[in-house]
N, C-alpha and C positions, 0 to 999 in steps of 0.2 A: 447121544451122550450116554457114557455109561456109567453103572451106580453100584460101589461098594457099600457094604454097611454091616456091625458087627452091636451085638447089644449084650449087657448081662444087665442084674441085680445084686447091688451088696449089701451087706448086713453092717453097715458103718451110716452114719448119716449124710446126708450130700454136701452140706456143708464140711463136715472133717476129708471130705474126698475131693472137692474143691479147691480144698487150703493144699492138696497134696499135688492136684495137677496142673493148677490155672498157671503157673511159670512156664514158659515158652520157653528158658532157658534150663530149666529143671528136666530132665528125659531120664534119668536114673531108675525112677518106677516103673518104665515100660520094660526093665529085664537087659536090655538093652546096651551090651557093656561097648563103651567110647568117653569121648570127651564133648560137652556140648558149651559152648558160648556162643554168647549174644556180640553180632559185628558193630562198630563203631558207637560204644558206648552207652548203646538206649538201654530199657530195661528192659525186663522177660516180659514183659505187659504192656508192653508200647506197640501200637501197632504201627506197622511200617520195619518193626526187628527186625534182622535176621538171622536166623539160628544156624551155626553153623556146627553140626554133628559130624563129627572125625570118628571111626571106626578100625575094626582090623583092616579092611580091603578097599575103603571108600570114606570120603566127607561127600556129605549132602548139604545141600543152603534150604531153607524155606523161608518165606517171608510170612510174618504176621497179618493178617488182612485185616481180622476183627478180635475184639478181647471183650468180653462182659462179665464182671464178675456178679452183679443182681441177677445175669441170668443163668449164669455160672457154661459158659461156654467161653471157643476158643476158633476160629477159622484160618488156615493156610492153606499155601498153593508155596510150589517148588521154584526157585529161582534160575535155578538151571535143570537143566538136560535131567530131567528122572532117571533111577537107575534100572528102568525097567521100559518098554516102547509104548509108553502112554503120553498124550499129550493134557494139557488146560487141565490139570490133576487143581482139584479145589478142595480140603477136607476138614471137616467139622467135628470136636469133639465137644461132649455136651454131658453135663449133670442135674438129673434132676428130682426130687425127692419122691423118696414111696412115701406115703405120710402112714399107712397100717403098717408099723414096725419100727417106722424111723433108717428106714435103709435109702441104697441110693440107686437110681435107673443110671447107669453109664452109656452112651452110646457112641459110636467111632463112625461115620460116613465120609463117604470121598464122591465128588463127581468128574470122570475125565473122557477122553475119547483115545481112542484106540484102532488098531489095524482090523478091517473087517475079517473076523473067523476067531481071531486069539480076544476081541472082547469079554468074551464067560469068562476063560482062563484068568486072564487077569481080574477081572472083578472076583471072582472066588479065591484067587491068592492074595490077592489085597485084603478081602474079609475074614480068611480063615489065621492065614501064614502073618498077615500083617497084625490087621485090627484085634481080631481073637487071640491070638498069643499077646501081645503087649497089652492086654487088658485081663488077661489070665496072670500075670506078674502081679497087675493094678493088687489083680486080689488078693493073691500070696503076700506081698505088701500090708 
């Protein structure tokens, strides 16, 4: 099993960074231009959702697995076919307070498996191209 993961620090509190990304249906802050809703009715915080992200060249499904907001996290995995050759893609994003500053620890991880050889590749385009850019928006935001 292979492991992405992307981290910064911001100068906002975890709570105010929180309130901006715990919606499952909200994807706007990740830079990210499409249309995103939530499938048959639930909310962006239900888990079992599913978010269905329309783009210029693709819609992607994910489902909600888990939602906490005391712990201020959020976990999915992809409902159909990834758009990329990974498989059991599981990924977790997570807020948690610096308390010297009042800022917030972001982090983006994913765990999936993949074709022997192109493993690194992908794990380093999911952390750089994926996580790190939509969390470089986070902070322009």
């Amino acid at each position: 099993m292979a492991t992405a993961y992307y981290s910064i620090v911001l100068d906002k509190p975890a709570e105010a960074v929180w309130r901006t990304i715990r919606a499952f249906d909200h994807y706007g802050w990740a830079g990210v231009a499409g249309e995103t809703i939530i499938e048959d009715g639930k909310a962006g915080d239900q888990v079992g959702a599913i978010r269905c992200f329309t783009g210029a060249d693709r819609t992607i499904r994910q489902r909600l697995l888990a939602h906490s907001d005391r712990d201020r996290f959020y976990t999915y995995e992809f409902c159909d076919r990834p758009p990329f050759p990974i498989e059991n893609y599981v990924a977790t994003l997570r807020v948690a307070p610096v308390v010297e500053g009042n800022g917030a620890f972001v982090e983006w991880s994913a765990t999936f498996d993949g074709i022997p050889g192109e493993i690194a590749h992908w794990s380093e385009h999911l952390s750089k191209e994926g996580f790190g850019r939509w969390l470089a928006a986070l902070r322009r935001l």
